[in-house]
C-alpha positions as CSV (number, residue, x, y, z in Angstrom):
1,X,77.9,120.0,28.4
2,X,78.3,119.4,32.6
3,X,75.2,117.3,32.6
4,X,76.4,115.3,29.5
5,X,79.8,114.3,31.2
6,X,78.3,113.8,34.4
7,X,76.0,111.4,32.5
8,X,78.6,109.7,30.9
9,X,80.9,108.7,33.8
10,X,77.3,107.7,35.4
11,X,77.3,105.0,33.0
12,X,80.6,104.2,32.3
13,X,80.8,103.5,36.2
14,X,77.1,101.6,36.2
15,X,79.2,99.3,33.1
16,X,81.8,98.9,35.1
17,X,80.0,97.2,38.2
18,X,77.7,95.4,36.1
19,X,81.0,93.8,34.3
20,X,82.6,93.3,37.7
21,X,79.2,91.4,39.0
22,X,79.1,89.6,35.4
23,X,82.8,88.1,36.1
24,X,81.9,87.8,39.6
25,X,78.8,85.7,38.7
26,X,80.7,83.8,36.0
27,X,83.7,83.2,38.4
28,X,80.9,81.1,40.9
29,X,79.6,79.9,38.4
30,X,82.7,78.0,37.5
31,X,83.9,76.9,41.0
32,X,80.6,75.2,41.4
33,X,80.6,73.3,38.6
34,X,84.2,72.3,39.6
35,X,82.9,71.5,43.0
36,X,79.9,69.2,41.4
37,X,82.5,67.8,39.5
38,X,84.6,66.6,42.2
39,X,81.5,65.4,44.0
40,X,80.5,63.4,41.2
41,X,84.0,62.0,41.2
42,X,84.1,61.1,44.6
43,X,80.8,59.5,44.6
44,X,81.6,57.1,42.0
45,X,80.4,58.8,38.9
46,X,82.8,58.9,35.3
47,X,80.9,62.2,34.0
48,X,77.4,64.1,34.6
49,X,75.7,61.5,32.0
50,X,76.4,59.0,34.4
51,X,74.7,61.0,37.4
52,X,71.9,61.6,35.3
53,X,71.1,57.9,35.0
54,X,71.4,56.1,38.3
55,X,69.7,59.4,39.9
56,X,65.9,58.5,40.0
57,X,62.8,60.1,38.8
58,X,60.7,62.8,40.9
59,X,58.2,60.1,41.1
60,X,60.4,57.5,42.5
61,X,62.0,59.8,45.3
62,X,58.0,60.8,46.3
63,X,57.2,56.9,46.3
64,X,60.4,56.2,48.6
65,X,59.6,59.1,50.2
66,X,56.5,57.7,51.4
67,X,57.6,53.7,52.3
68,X,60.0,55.8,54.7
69,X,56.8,57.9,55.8
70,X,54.5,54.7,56.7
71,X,57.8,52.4,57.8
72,X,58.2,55.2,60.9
73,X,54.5,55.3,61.5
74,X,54.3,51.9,61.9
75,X,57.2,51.7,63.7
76,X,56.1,54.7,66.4
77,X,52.6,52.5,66.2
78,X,54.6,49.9,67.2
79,X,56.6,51.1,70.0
80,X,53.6,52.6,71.7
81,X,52.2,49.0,71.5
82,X,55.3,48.1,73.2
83,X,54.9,50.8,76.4
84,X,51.5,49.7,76.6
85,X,52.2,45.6,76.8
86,X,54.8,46.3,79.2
87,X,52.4,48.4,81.2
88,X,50.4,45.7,81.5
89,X,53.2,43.5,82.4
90,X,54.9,45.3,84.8
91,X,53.2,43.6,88.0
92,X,52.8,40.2,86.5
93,X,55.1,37.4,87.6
94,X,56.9,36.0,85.2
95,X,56.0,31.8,84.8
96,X,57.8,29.0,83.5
């Protein structure tokens, strides 16, 4: 009978956590969403539908993602060019 009781508040105390971490879970749950609400507000957008639209494709964010890529590599290519010409030009007189 001991083992039976002791058994029982085992689980009735294992319920109880698991209910506190459920309502926990569900509480966070809720002030996210209200925070990605308010953010969505803020930036402009009437409702989540709205978000969902002007937010673009996976494919889209890769393709931007590499214009950004090549636009710094040319632009480091670029600057080296620069050190390099003014290298070169450092002891030159300048003519008119």
């Amino acid at each position: 009978y001991q083992h039976w009781q002791n058994e029982n508040i085992r689980i009735q105390a294992e319920q109880k956590g698991a209910s506190n971490q459920f309502e926990s879970a569900k509480l966070k749950k809720e002030e996210t969403f209200a925070r990605f609400m308010k953010e969505l507000e803020q930036s402009g957008f009437t409702d989540e539908f709205t978000y969902k639209e002007a937010k673009l494709s996976d494919a889209e964010m890769e393709m931007l993602q590499k214009e950004i890529q090549g636009y710094y590599s040319s632009l480091e290519v670029l600057a080296k060019q620069i050190e390099e010409l003014n290298s070169e030009l450092k002891d030159k007189e300048y003519m008119d």
